[in-house]
C-alpha positions as CSV (number, residue, x, y, z in Angstrom):
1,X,0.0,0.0,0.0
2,X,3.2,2.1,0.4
3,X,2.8,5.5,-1.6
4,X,-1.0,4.7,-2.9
5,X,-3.7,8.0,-3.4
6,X,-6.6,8.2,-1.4
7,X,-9.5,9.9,-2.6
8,X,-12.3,11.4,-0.8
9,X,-15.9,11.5,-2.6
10,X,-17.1,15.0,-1.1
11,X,-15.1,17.2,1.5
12,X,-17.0,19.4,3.2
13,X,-17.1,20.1,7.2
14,X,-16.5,16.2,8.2
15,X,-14.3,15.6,5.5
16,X,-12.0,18.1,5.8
17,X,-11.8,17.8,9.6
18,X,-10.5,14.2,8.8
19,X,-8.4,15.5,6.0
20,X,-6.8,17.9,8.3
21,X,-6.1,15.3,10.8
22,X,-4.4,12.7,8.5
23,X,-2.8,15.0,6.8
24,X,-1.0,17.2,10.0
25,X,-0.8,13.4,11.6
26,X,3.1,13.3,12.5
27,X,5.4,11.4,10.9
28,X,5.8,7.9,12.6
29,X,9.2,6.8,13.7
30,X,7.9,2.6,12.6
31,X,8.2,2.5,8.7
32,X,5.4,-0.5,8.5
33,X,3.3,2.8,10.5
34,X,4.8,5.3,7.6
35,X,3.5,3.3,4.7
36,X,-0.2,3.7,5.9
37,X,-0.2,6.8,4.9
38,X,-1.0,7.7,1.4
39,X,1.3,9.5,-0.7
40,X,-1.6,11.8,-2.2
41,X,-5.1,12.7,-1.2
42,X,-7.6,13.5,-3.7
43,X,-10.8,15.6,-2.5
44,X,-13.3,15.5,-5.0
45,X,-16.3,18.4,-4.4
46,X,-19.2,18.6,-6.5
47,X,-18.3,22.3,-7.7
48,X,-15.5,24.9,-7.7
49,X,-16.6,26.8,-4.5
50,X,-16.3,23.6,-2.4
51,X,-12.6,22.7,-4.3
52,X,-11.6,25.8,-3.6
53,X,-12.2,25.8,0.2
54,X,-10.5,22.7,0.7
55,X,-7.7,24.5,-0.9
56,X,-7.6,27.3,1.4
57,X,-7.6,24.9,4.0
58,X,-4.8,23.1,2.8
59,X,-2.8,26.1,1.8
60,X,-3.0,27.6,5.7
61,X,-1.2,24.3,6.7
62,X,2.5,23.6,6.9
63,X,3.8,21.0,4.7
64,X,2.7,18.1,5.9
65,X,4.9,15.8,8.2
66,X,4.0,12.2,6.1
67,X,5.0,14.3,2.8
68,X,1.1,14.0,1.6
69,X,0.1,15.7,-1.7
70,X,-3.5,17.2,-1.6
71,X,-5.4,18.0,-5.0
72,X,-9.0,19.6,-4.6
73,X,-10.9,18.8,-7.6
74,X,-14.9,19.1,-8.4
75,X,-16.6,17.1,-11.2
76,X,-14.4,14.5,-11.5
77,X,-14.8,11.9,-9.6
78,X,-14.7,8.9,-11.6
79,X,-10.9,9.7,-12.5
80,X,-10.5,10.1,-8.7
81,X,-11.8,6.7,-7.9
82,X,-9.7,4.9,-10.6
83,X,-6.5,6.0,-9.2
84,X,-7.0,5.4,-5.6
85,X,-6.7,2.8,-3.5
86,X,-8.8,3.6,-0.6
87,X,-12.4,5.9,-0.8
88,X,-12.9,7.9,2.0
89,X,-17.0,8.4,1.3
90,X,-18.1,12.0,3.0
91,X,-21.0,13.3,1.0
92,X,-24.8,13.6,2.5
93,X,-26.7,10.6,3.2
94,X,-29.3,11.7,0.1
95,X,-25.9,11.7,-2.1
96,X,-24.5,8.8,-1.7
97,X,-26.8,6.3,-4.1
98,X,-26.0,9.2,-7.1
99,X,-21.9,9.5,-6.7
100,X,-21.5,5.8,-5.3
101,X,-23.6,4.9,-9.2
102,X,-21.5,7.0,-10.9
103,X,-18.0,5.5,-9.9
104,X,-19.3,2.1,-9.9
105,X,-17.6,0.8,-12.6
106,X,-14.2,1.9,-10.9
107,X,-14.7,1.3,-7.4
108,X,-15.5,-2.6,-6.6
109,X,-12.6,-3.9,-4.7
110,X,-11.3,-1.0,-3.0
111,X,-11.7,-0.1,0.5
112,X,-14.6,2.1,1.2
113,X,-14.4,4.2,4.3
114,X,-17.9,5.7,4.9
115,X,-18.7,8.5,7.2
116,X,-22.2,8.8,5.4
117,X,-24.6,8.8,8.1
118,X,-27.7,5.9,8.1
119,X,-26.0,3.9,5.1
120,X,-25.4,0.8,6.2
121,X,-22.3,-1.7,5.6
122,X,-24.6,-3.8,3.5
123,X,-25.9,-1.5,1.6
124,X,-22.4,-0.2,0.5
125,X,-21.2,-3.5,0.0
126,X,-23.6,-3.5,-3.4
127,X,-20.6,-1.2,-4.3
128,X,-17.6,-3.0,-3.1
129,X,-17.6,-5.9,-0.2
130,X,-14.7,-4.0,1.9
131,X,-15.7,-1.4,3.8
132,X,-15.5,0.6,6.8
133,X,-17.8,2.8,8.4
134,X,-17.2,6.0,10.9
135,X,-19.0,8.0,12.4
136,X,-16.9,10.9,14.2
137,X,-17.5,14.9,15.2
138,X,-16.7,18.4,14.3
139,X,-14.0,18.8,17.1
140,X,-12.0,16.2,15.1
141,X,-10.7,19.2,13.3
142,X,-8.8,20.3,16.1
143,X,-7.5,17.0,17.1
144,X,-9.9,16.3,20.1
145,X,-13.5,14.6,18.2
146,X,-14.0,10.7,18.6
147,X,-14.6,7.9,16.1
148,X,-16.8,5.1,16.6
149,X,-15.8,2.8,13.7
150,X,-16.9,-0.6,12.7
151,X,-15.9,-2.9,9.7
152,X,-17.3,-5.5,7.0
153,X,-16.5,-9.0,7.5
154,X,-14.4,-8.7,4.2
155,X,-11.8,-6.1,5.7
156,X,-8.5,-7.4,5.9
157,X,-6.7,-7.3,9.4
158,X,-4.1,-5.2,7.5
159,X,-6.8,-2.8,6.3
160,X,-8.2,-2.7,9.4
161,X,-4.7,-0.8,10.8
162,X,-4.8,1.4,7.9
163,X,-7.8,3.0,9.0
164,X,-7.4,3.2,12.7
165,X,-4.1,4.9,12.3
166,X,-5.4,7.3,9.9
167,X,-8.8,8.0,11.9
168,X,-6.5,8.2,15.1
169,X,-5.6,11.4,15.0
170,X,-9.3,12.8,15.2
171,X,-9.0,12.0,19.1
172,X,-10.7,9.2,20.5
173,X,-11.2,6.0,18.0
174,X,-13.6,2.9,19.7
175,X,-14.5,0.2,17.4
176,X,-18.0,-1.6,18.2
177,X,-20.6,-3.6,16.4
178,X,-22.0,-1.9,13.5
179,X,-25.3,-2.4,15.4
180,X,-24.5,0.1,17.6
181,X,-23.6,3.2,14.8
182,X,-26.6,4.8,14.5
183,X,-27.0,5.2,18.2
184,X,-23.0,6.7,17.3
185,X,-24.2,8.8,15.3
186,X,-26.6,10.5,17.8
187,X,-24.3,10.4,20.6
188,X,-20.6,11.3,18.9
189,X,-22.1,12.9,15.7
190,X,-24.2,15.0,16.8
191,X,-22.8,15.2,20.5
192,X,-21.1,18.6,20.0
193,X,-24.2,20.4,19.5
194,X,-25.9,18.6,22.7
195,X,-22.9,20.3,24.7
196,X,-22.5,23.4,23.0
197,X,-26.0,24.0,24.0
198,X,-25.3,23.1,28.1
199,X,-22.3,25.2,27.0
200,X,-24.3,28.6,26.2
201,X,-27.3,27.7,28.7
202,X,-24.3,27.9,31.6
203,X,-22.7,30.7,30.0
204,X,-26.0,32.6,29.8
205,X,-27.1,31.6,33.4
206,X,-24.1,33.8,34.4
207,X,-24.8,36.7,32.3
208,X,-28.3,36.6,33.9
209,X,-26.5,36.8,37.2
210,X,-23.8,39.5,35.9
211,X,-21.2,38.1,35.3
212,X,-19.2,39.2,31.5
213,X,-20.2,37.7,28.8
214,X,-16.5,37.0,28.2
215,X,-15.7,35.9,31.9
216,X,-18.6,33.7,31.8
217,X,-17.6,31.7,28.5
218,X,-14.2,31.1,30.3
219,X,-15.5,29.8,33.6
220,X,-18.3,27.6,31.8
221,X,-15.4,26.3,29.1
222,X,-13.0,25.5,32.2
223,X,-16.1,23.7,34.2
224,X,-16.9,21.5,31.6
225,X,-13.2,20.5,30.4
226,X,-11.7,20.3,33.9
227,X,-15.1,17.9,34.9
228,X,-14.2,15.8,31.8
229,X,-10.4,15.3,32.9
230,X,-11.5,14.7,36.4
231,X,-14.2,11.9,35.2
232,X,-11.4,10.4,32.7
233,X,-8.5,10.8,35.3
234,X,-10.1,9.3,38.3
235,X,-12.1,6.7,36.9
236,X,-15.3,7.3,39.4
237,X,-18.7,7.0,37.6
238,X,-20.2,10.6,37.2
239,X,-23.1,9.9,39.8
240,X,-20.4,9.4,42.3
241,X,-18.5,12.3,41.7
242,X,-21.7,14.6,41.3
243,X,-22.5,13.6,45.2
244,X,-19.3,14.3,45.9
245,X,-19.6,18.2,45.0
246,X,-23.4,18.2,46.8
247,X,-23.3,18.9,51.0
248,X,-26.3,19.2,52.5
249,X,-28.6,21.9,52.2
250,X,-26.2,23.5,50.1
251,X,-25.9,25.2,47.0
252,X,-25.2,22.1,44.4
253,X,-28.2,19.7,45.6
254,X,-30.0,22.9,45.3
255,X,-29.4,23.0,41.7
256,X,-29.8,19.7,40.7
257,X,-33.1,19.3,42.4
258,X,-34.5,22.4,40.3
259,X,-32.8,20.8,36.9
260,X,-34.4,17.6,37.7
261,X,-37.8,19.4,38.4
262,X,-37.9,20.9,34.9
263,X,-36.3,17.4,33.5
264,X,-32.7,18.7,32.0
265,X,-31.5,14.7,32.6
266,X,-34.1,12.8,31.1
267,X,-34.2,15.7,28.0
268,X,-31.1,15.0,27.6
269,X,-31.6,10.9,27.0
270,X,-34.5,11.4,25.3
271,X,-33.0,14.2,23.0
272,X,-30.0,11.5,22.4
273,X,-32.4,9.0,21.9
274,X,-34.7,10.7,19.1
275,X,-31.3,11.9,17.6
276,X,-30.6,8.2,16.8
277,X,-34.2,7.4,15.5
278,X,-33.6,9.7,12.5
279,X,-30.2,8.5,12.2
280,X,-31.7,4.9,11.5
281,X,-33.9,6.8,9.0
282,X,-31.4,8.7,6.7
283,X,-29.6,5.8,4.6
284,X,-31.7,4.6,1.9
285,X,-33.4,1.2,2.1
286,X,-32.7,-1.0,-1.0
């Protein structure tokens, strides 16, 4: 697989956030590690606007450590797919039947790495029997989103390291069932906007008290990351470690009992919940 082109069949916000990541990954010191790593990256777009964004991207980027070439094209994806020895699939769920039909002649046989939402690994076996589906976040542009990935029956073990090592570098990879993706996709897809949303009630809660608006931000952005650490670090369940801040008649219980009153916890499931519902929903049913 050593120096083979990747191409990716759309590149917009998820796609470039994993572009960014593989292609910024560092160089590994293991050369089996360095030949998993593609020597060029093709990100096919479906006009000029969208090529020309992920070449601004690209272009605001040092060279990259693995010596990867980018080239942003639109309308041409069938050339793309020939070449390449791995598909990365990004487009919209209602795009995948039309650009998977139009590179069909080109594409069985290669690895497909979906991070379509709802589309199955059966369905895109109709395409080509090896493939590998994602589902990862928007904070995976930064290095700190998660990846829930699962794999086809027909994915070589081989294969299988390829795409952890280039999904890596998102953050947090966990690979599970397939059965379990579309609840994924509620949970790690769309988790980001779940939390920005605590993120700007909190912040807003202290602007109602009067604190800044800036000073606010920072203290809610420091509560939730130092709360994460201290859940990851210690290893306590959350329940345990909520008590743990509540004494008695005090402040914390205070709050909690009022959140639970107006149902923030169970809003919260059930918001999860429904988010995975329509996630089942999006891929098309052959």
């Amino acid at each position: 697989m050593a120096g083979y082109t990747l191409t990716m069949l759309g590149c917009g916000v998820m796609g470039q956030a994993i572009l960014s990541a593989i292609y910024n990954a560092p160089k590994p010191e293991d050369k089996k590690i360095q030949s998993l790593y593609p020597s060029k990256i093709i990100a096919c777009n479906g006009d000029e606007q969208a090529a020309e964004q992920v070449s601004k991207l690209i272009s605001g980027f040092d060279p990259s450590p693995n010596g990867i070439i980018v080239e942003s094209t639109f309308s041409d994806n069938l050339s793309a797919v020939e070449q390449s020895d791995v598909v990365i699939l990004g487009t919209k769920p209602f795009l995948v039947e039309p650009v998977l039909n139009e590179v069909e002649s080109v594409i069985d046989g290669k690895l497909i790495v979906s991070i379509a939402a709802g589309w199955t690994i059966e369905q895109l076996q109709f395409y080509s029997k090896s493939v590998s589906r994602i589902m990862t976040n928007t904070p995976a542009k930064y290095g700190y989103g998660c990846a829930v990935i699962a794999h086809s029956l027909e994915v070589k073990d081989e294969q299988k390291t390829l795409v952890n090592e280039l999904i890596r570098h998102v953050g947090v990879c966990v690979e599970l069932p397939e059965k379990h993706m579309d609840a994924a996709t509620s949970l790690v897809g769309s988790g980001p906007a779940y939390v920005l949303l605590m993120i700007e009630s909190m912040m807003e809660s202290g602007i109602k008290m009067g604190i800044p608006l800036q000073e606010s931000l920072k203290c809610t952005l420091q509560v939730l990351e130092g709360t994460a650490k201290m859940v990851e670090k210690s290893g306590a369940h959350p329940s345990v470690l909520k008590h743990q801040v509540c004494t008695p008649g005090g402040t914390t219980i205070a709050g909690l009992c009022k959140m639970e009153e107006y149902g923030v916890k169970n809003g919260i499931i059930k918001g999860v919940e429904e988010g995975a519902i329509v996630a089942a929903k999006l891929g098309k049913k052959k």
